[in-house]
N, C-alpha and C positions, 0 to 999 in steps of 0.2 A: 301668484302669491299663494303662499302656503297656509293652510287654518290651522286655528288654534281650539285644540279637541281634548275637552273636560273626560276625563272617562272615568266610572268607579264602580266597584260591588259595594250592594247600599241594601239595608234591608227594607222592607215594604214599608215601614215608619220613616224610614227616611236616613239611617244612619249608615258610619263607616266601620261605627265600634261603637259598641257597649258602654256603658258608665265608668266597667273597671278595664275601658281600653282595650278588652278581648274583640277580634274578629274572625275566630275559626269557625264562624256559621256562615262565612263568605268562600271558603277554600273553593274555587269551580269545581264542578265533574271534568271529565275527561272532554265531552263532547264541549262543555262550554268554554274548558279553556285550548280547546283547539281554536274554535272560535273566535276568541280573544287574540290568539297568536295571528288568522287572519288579519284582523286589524288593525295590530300591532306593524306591521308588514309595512305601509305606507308610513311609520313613523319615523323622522330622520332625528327630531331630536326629544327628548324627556325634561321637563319640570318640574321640580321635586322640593318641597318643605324638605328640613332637616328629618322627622320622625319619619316620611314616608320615604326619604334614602335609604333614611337606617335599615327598615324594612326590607325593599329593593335588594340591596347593593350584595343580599347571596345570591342572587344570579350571576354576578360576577365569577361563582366558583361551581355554581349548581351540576355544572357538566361535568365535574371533577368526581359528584357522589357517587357509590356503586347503583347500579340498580337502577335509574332514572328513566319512568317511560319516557316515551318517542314525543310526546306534547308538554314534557317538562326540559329537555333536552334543545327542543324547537325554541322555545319561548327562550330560555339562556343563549342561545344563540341571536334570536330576532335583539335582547336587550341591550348583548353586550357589542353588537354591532351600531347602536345608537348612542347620539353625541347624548350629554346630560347636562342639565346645570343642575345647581345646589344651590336651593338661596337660603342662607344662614345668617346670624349674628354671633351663633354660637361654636358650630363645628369650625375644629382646629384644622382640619384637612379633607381631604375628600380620599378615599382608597379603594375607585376604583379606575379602570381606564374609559377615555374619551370624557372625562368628568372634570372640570371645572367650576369652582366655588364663587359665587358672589354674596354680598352681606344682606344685599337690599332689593325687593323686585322694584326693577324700572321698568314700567308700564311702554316706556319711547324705545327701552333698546329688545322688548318683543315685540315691538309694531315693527322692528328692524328685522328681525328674528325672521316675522311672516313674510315680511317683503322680499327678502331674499335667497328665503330656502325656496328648496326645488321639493321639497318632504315638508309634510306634515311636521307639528310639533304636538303635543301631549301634555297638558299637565295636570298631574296629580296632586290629590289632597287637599281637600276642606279649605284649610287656613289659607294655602297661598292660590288656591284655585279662586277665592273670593276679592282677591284682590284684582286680578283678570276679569272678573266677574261684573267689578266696581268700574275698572279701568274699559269695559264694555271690548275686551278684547276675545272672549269665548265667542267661536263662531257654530262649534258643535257640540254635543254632549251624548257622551255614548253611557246609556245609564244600564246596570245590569240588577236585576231588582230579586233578591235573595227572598224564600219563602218564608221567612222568620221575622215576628215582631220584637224586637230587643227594648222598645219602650223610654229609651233614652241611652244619649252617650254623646259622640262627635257627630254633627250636623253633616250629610252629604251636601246639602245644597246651604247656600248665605240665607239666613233670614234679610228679611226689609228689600229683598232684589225681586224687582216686578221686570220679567223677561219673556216679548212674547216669542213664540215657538211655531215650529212647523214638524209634524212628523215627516220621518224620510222614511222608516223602517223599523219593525219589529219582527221580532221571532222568540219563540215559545219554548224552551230545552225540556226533557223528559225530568229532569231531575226538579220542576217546578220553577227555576228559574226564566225572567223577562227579559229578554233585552230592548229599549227602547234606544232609536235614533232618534235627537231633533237638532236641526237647525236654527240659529236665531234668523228672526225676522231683521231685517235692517229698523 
């Protein structure tokens, strides 16, 4: 059975973005999102709110730019090798490959999701990550904790969710950034 792994850059408060929705005090360094790309590795499919598609979905073309180190090149490769949903009420389409849209998350067809990949699954973003959340179907959370206090904006983690945890693993980057591992506890 394959888990279902929360993952995000969040700053030390606790966010994903700012009040006015900026997140460029999360961009990784080099080393962290090598890193990142490690982990990505075992992922076969991505979960994604509409805003954090929108986001995403230049890696569909990233390899295309001139210029592009070797750990951004990596990463558009690991992405665009993974299956995707898109859970929307609003987007008209989805554009890019291995991407299929749905309107509404159903809690029973990711219990299906986990049961039958052979890969990990991922899902991104606050809003829809909290429904997983609700649905008790997070089994990991790979947190990466940016040195900057932004003071408010979009919640990394749901308020009112009491979730107990296990460490599995941490590491320390030069550039000030945490990464925590935890597991939920049953």
């Amino acid at each position: 059975m394959a888990k279902l792994i929360y993952s995000t850059l969040m700053s030390l408060d606790g966010y994903v973005a700012d009040e006015r929705g900026n997140f460029d005090w999360a961009v990784p360094s080099d080393e962290v999102h090598a890193f990142v790309n490690d982990l990505q590795r075992s992922i076969g499919t991505h979960l994604y709110g509409r805003r954090l598609y929108e986001v995403m979905r230049a890696w569909e073309t990233m390899d295309t730019l001139p210029d592009q180190p070797a750990v951004v090149l990596d990463f558009a490769a690991i992405w665009q090798a993974a299956e995707k949903v898109v859970y929307s009420r609003t987007l008209q389409a989805v554009s890019t490959a291995r991407t299929r849209l749905e309107r509404a998350f159903d809690p029973e067809d990711v219990r299906r999701m986990k049961d039958t990949s052979d890969r990990d699954l991922l899902i991104g973003g606050p809003e829809l990550a909290a429904h997983a959340f609700a649905a008790g179907l997070v089994d990991d959370l790979h947190l990466f904790l940016a040195p900057v206090i932004v003071g408010g904006g979009a919640r990394a983690l749901p308020d009112r969710l009491r979730l107990d945890l296990e460490l599995a693993d941490e590491r320390r980057f030069a550039n000030g950034t945490v990464y925590v591992h935890h597991r939920a506890l049953a």
